[in-house]
N, C-alpha and C positions, 0 to 999 in steps of 0.2 A: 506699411509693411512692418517699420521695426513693433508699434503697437501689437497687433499682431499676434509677432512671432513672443512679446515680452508676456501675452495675453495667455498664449498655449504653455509656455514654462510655466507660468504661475496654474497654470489647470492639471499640468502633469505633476509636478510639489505636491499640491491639494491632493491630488490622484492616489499619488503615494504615501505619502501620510495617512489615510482614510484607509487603504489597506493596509496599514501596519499598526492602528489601531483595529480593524477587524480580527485583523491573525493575530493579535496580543489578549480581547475578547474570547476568540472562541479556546485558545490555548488555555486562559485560567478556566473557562466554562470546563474543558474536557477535565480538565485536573478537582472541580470540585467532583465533576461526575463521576472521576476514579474514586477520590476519597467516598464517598457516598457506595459505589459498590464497593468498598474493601468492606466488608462488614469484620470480617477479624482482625481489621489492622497491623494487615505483617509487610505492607509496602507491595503487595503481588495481589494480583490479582488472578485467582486458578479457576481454571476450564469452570466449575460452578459456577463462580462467581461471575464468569463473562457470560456463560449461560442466562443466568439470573437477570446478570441487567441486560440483554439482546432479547430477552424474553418480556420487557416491557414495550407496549405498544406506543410507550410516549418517548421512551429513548430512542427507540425505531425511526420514528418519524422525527425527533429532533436531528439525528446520523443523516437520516433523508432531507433535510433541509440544507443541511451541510453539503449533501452531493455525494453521501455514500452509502451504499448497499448496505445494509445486514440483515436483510431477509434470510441469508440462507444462516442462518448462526453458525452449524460449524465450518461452512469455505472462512464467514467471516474472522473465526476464532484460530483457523489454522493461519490465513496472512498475518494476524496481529502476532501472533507465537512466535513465527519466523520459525516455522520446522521444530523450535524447541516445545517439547512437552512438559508440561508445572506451573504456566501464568505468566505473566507479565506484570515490569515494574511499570511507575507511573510516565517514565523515558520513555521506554518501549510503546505504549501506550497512547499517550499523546503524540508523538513520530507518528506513530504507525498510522492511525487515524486521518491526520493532516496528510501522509503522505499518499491514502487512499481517498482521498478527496477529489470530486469530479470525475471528469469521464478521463479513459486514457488517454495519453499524451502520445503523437509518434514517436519521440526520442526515449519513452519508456519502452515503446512496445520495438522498434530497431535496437535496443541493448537487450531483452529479451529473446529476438530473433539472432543475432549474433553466440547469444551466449547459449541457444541451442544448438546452433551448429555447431560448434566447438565442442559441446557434448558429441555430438552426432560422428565428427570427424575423430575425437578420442577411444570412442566404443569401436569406430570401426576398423582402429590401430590396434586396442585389445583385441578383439576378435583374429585378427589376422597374425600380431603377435600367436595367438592361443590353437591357431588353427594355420596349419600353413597351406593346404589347399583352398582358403578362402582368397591366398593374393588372384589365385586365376579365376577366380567366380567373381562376381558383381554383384553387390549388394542389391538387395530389389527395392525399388521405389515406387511412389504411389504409383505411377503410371500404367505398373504391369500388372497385366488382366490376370 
């Protein structure tokens, strides 16, 4: 038993180390990849230029082997932006990538779903704030035909 259990620590070690040189790999790979599209070397990368390289069919599918989408280039080019319009630095970049890797996670898409309601319950403070016959009305929901 003790064999073993000293047998499985030593396979989760190996386990962890092997992914932290992967994620140290693919981390300098993303960063050569920035440097290679900044063609004007100003540390950003702008909407062209992400254009540009989501427009090669080899960086495509290298993003694709990694477990991310950028078929659709601008959904892709608005997550990496983060709502900001002008590019992204090579942080941004590298983040953003890694953090769009794989399929969704439930703990992304539950802080998502939270952080809609929250929206959802503030608009309908505005609204009634802004409208005082909405406190006796009911917001309508999918449900109603």
């Amino acid at each position: 038993m003790k064999e073993t259990l000293s047998q499985y620590a030593n396979d989760a070690e190996m386990m962890v180390r092997e992914r932290e040189k992967k994620s140290k790999w693919i981390k300098m790979t993303l960063c050569s990849l920035f440097d290679e599209a900044d063609t004007n070397k100003d540390g950003y990368l702008s909407t062209d230029e992400l254009h540009s390289l989501f427009g090669h069919g080899k960086d495509q599918y290298w993003l694709k082997e990694l477990g991310v989408d950028a078929s659709d280039e601008h959904a892709f080019i608005n997550l990496l932006e983060d709502g900001e319009e002008g590019g992204v630095d090579r942080d941004e970049f590298v983040h953003g990538i890694t953090r769009l890797r794989g399929e969704a996670r439930s703990q992304d898409l539950v802080h998502v779903f939270n952080t809609v309601k929250r929206i959802h319950n503030h608009v309908k403070l505005l609204r009634q704030s802004m409208d005082p016959d909405a406190r006796n009305r009911r917001m309508p929901t999918h449900c109603d035909a």
